[in-house]
C-alpha positions as CSV (number, residue, x, y, z in Angstrom):
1,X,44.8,-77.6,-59.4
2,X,44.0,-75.2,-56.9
3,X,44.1,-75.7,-53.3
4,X,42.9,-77.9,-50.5
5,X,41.3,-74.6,-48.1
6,X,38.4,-74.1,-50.4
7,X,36.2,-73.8,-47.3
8,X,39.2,-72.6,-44.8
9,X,37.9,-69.5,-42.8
10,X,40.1,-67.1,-41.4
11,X,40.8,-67.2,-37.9
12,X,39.3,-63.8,-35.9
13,X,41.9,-61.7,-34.9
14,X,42.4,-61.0,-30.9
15,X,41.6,-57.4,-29.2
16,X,45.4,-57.3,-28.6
17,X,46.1,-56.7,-32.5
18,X,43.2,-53.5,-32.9
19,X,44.8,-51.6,-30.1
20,X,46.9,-48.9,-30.5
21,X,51.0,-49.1,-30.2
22,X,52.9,-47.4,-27.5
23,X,54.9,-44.4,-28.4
24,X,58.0,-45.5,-29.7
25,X,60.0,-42.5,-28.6
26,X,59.6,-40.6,-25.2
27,X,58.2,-37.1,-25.3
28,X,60.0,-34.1,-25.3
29,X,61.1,-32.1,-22.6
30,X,58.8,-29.2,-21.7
31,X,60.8,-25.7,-21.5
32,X,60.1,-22.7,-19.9
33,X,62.7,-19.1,-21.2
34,X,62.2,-16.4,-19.1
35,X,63.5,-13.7,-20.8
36,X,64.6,-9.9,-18.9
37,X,63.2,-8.0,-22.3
38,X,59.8,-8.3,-24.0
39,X,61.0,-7.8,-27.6
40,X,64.3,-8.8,-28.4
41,X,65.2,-11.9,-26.4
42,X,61.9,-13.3,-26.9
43,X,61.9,-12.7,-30.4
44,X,65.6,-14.3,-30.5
45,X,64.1,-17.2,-28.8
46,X,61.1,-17.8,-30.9
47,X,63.3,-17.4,-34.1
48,X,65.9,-20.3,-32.6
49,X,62.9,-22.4,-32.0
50,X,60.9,-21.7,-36.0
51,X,64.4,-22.3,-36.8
52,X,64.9,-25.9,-35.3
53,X,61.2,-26.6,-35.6
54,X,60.7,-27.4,-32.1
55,X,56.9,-27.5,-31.3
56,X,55.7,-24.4,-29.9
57,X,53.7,-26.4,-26.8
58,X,56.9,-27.9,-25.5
59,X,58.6,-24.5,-25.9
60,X,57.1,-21.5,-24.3
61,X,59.0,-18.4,-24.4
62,X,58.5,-15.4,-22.2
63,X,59.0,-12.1,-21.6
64,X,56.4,-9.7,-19.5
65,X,58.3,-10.2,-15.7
66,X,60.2,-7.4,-15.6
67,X,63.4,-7.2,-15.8
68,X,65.0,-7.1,-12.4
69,X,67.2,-11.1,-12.4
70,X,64.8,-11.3,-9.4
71,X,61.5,-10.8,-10.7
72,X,62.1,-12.7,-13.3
73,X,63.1,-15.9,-11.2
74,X,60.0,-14.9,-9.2
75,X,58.0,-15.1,-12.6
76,X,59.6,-18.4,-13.5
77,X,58.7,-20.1,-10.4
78,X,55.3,-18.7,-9.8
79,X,54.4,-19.9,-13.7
80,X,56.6,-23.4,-13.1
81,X,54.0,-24.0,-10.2
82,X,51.0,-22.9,-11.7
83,X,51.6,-25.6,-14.6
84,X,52.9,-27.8,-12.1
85,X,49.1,-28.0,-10.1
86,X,47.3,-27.6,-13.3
87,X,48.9,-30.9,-13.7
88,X,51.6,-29.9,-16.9
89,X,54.4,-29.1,-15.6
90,X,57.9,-28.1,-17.3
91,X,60.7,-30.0,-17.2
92,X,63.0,-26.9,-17.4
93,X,63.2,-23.7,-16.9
94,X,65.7,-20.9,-18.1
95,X,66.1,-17.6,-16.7
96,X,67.6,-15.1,-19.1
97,X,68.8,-11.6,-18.3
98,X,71.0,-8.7,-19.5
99,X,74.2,-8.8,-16.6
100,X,73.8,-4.9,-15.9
101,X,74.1,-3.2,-13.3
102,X,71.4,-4.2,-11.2
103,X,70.1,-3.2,-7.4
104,X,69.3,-7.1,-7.0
């Protein structure tokens, strides 16, 4: 009866099994929207994105650039290299505008 390890000690366990696991999954893609309107087409944006539950850091929806198609690409690539020195970058970036009749 009983077992023959009455005075069996358990072996220490190695560094290697306290760390932490690797992300299983790669992150998702940062996204900058660029939007020609500061109401409705950002608004239409952040409902698409509640509505998928993306996270609202990898999804960044904007709409104060004006709404010339060329201030807006302006606005998109001045914020794309701001975040891009600050070391955060986005891995894309939409430009979305009305196609009026526009002087540019």
């Amino acid at each position: 009866m009983g077992t023959d390890n009455l005075h069996h000690k358990r072996k220490a366990k190695s560094v290697n099994e306290f760390a932490r696991k690797k992300a299983g999954r790669a992150p998702y893609a940062r996204v900058l929207i660029v939007c020609e309107g500061e109401k409705t087409e950002p608004n239409y944006f952040n409902g698409l994105r509640d509505h998928l539950a993306l996270n609202n850091a990898n999804v960044v929806v904007t709409g104060e650039c004006g709404s010339s198609p060329v201030s807006i690409v302006e606005y998109a690539m001045h914020r794309y290299q701001d975040e891009q020195r600050a070391g955060d970058s986005f891995d894309k970036v939409f430009c979305v505008f009305d196609r009026d009749a526009h002087d540019t």
